[in-house]
N, C-alpha and C positions, 0 to 999 in steps of 0.2 A: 566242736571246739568248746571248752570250757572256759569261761567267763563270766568276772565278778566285777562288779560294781560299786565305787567307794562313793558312798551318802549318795540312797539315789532317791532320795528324800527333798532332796534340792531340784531348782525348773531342769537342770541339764540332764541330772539322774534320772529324776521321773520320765527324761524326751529320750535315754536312750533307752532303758525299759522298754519303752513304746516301741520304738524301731528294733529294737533287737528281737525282738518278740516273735516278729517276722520273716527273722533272716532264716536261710536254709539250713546256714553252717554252725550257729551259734545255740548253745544251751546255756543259759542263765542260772551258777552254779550258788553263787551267793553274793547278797547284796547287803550293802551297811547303812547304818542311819542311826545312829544312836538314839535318836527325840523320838523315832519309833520301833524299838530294838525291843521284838519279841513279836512283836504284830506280825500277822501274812501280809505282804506284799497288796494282796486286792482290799485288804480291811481301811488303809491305809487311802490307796484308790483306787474305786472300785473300776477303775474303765481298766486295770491293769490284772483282776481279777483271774484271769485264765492263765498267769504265771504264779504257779502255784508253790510258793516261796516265801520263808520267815524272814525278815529284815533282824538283822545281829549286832552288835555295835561294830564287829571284827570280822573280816573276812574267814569265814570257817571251812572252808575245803579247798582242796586242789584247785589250784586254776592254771590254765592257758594264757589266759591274756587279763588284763587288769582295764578298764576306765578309772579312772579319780577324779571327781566334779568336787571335791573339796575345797574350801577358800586355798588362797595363796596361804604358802608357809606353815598350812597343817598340808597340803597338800605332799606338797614335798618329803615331808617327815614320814609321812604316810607311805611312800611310795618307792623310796630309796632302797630301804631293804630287798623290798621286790627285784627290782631291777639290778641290786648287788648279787641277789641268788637268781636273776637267770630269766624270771618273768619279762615277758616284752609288757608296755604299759604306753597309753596313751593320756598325759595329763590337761585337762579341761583349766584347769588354771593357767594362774602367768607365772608360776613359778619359774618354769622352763625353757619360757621365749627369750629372755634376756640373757645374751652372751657373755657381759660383761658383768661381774659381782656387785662391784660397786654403784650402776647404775640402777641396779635391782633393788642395792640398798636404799638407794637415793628416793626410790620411787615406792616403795611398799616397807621404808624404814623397819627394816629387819634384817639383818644379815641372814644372808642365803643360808640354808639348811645344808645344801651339800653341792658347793661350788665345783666341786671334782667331776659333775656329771654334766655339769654345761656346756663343751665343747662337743661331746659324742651323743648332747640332745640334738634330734631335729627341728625345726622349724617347720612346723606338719601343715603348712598351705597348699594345698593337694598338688593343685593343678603345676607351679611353680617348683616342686619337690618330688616328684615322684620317683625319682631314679634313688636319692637321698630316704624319703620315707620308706619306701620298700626294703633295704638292707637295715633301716632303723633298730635299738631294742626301746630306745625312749623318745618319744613322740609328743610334742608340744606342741598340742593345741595352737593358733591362733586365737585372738581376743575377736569379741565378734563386730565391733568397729573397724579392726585392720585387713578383715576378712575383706568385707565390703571395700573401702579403699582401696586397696592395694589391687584387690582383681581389678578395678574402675580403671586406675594407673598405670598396671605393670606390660601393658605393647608397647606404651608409648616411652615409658623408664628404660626399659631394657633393649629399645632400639636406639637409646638416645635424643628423643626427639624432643624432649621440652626443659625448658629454663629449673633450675635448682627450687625457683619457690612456688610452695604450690601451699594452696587453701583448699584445705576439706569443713564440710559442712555437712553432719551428720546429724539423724533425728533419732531414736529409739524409743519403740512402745517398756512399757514399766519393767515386764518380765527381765530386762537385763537386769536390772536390779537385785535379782535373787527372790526371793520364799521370804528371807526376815523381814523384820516390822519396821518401819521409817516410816516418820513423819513428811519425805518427801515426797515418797509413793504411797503416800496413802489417796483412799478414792477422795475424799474430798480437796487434796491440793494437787492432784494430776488432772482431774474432770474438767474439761470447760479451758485446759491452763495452756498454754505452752512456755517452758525454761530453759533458756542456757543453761551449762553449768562447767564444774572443772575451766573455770578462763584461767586460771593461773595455772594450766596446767593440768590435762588426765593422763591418767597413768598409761593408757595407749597410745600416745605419742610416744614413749621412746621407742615402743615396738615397731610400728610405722616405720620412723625415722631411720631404723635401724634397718629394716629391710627394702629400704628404697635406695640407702645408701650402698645396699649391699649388690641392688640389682643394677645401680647405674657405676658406669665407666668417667666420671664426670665431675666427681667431686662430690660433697655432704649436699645434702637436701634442707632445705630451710621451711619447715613444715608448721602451720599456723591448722591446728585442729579445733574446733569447736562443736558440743554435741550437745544437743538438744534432748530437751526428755517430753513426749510429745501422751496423750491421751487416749491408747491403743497396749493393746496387750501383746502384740507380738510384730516384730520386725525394725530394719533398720534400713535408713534412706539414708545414700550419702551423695553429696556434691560436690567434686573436684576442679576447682577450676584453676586452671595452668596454663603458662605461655611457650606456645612452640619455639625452640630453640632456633635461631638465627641460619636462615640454609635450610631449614629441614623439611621444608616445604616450597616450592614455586613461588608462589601465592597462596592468599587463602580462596579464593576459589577453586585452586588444588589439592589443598588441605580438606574441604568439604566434598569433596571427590574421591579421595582417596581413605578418609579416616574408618570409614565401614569398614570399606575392605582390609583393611588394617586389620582391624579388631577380629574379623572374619576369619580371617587367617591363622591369627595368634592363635585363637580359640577353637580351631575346627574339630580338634580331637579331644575338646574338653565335652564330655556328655552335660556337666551341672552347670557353664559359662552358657546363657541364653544373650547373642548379642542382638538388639534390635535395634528400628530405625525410629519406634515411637517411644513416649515417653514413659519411661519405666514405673511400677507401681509396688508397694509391700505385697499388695495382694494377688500378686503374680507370683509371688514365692513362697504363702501360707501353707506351712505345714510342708512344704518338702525339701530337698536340698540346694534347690537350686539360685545361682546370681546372674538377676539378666543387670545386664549393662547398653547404656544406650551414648554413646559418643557422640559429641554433636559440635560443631564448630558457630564461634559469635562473630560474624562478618564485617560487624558493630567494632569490637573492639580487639580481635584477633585473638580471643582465648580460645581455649580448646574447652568444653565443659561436659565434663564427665560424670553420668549420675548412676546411681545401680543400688539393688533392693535384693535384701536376703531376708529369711526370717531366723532372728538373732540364738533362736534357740537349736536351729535343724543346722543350716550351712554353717552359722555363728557358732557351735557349738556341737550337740551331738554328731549331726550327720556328719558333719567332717570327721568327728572323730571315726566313725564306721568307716568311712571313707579311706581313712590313712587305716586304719588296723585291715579293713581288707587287701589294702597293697602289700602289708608286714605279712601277710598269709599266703600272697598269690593267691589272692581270689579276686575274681573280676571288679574293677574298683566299684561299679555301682550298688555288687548283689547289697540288699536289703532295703536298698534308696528309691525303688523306682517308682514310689507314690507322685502322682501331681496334686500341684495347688492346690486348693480350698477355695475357689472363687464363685461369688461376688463373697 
C-alpha cells in the first residue's frame, strides 16, 4: 500500500516514519516538509536513514492512503481535496474531532476550512470506534490528552455509572508541544519546573466534553480539565476523579470489588488497553502504543480514581493513527504496533 506523509518534519511525522518503516503492508511513497524540502529523509534524521526518500513541500506521487501531522486549519486545507477525490486520510490534528463548526471556531478562532466533511469524519479512538473507523474515508485523530482520559473513563461512562462532574488531571512531557521554538518549552523553563497551564480553558476540553457526552445516556458532562506540562520528553499521565452514580454500586466495598473486573471486561479484546491493579507509570508506555489504566476506588471519600499513561506521541498520536488506517484496510488492527515499552 502506498502512503504519504504530510510535514513529517514534525514529532508526529517523524513518530510515524518510524513505525511505518516497519509495517509489512506499507511503502512510504512521499513525505512533505517544506523547512526541509529537497533533503533525503535520513540527512534530516539520520535514525530514519534506511527510508530512502526526498522530503518535497508537496505530496508528489500516487498514494493510497494519506497521514497529515499539520497544525490545525492548514491541516484541513491540505487534506480536503484528497479526501474530495477519493483518498482515505487519517488527520493528526483537531481539525476534524469537532462536530460542531462553531465550536471549532470558538476554540481555534478560525472558521473551519470545510465544514461539509465533519458529519462523515470519524472520531478515530480505536478501541471505542471500530465498527465506525473501519468503513471510514476521513479519520480524526484524537488529541493526545483525550486519548488518555477518556480510555481512563469510558467503562464507567458508557455503563452509566458515575455522576456528570468529573476532574481530570493531566501531566505531559514537552514533546506535545511540537518541534517549534517557545519560550515555554524551552530547556531552561521546563528543567527543574512543573506548570499548569490552559485554566481558562484548553482546547481539549471541548473534545473530551463532547465524547463523553456522547458516550453517556445521562445528560452533559461538567468536565473541569487541567494539564500540566511536566520535565520529561515523552508521555502523558492523567487522573480522573469521579463520583459513582447513586445505586450503581452496593456499597463501596462493592465498588472496590468489582471495579477491576469491570475495566477487565470492557477491555479484554482491546490488545493496546493494559488494565492493572498497580499504579500506572509513563514509562510503562515509552515508545509503544499502549494505555495501561489502573481503576482504583477512595474508601475515604467514595470517589472512584482513575489514572492511565500513554506515550503522547505513539498512542497520542502516531500509533493510533496506524492503528485506525489498519482497520480502514482490514489489516489486523495491531500489524506494525507490536513493539513494547522502553523501560526503565
Amino acid at each position: 500500500m502506498k502512503v504519504g506523509i504530510i510535514n513529517v518534519t514534525g514529532y508526529a511525522g517523524v513518530e510515524l516514519a518510524r513505525l511505518l518503516s516497519r509495517h509489512p503492508e506499507v511503502d512510504i511513497v512521499s513525505v512533505t516538509g517544506r523547512s526541509a524540502a529537497g533533503q533525503k529523509l535520513g540527512e534530516v534524521f539520520p535514525h530514519l536513514s534506511d527510508i530512502d526518500i526526498v522530503v518535497t513541500e508537496e505530496l508528489d506521487q500516487s498514494v493510497d492512503f494519506v497521514f497529515s501531522a499539520l497544525p490545525q486549519v492548514a491541516s484541513a486545507e491540505a487534506v480536503t481535496p484528497l479526501v474530495r477525490g477519493g483518498v482515505k486520510v487519517v488527520d493528526i490534528s483537531a481539525d476534524f474531532r469537532l462536530k460542531d463548526p462553531t465550536v471549532y471556531e470558538k476554540w481555534y478562532k478560525n472558521p473551519h476550512p470545510a465544514p461539509d466533511l465533519l458529519e462523515g469524519a470519524v472520531y478515530g479512538l480505536t478501541e471505542l470506534a471500530r465498527d465506525d473507523v473501519s468503513t471510514a474515508q476521513l479519520v480524526a485523530n484524537p488529541g493526545c490528552y483525550p486519548t488518555g482520559a477518556l480510555l481512563a473513563l469510558a467503562p464507567l461512562v458508557e455503563k452509566g455509572l458515575i455522576e456528570q462532574d468529573v476532574i481530570i488531571d493531566s501531566k505531559s512531557g514537552v514533546s506535545g508541544a511540537g518541534r517549534g521554538f517557545s519560550l515555554t518549552t524551552h530547556y531552561s523553563e521546563v528543567n527543574e519546573n512543573v506548570q499548569a497551564y490552559g485554566l481558562d480553558g484548553h482546547r481539549h476540553l471541548p473534545e473530551i466534553t463532547q465524547e463523553l457526552d456522547r458516550m453517556s445516556n445521562h445528560g452533559a458532562f461538567n468536565v473541569t480539565f487541567v494539564p500540566h506540562l511536566i520535565p520529561m520528553t515523552r508521555g502523558i499521565f492523567s487522573t480522573c476523579y469521579v463520583r459513582p452514580r447513586e445505586g450503581a454500586f452496593a456499597s463501596i466495598d462493592s465498588a472496590k470489588s468489582q471495579i477491576l473486573d469491570l475495566y477487565n471486561e470492557f477491555y479484554n479484546d482491546d490488545a493496546f488497553v493494559k488494565v492493572t491493579s498497580v499504579p500506572t507509570q509513563t514509562k510503562h508506555t515509552l515508545g509503544n502504543n499502549n494505555c495501561v489504566v489502573c481503576p482504583v476506588v477512595d474508601e475515604r471519600t467514595g470517589r472512584l480514581i482513575l489514572t492511565s499513561a500513554i506515550d503522547n506521541l505513539v498512542k497520542g498520536a502516531a500509533g493510533q493513527a496506524i492503528q485506525n488506517m489498519n482497520l480502514m484496510f482490514d489489516m489486523p488492527e495491531g500489524l506494525g504496533l507490536e513493539g513494547l515499552a522502553v523501560y526503565p
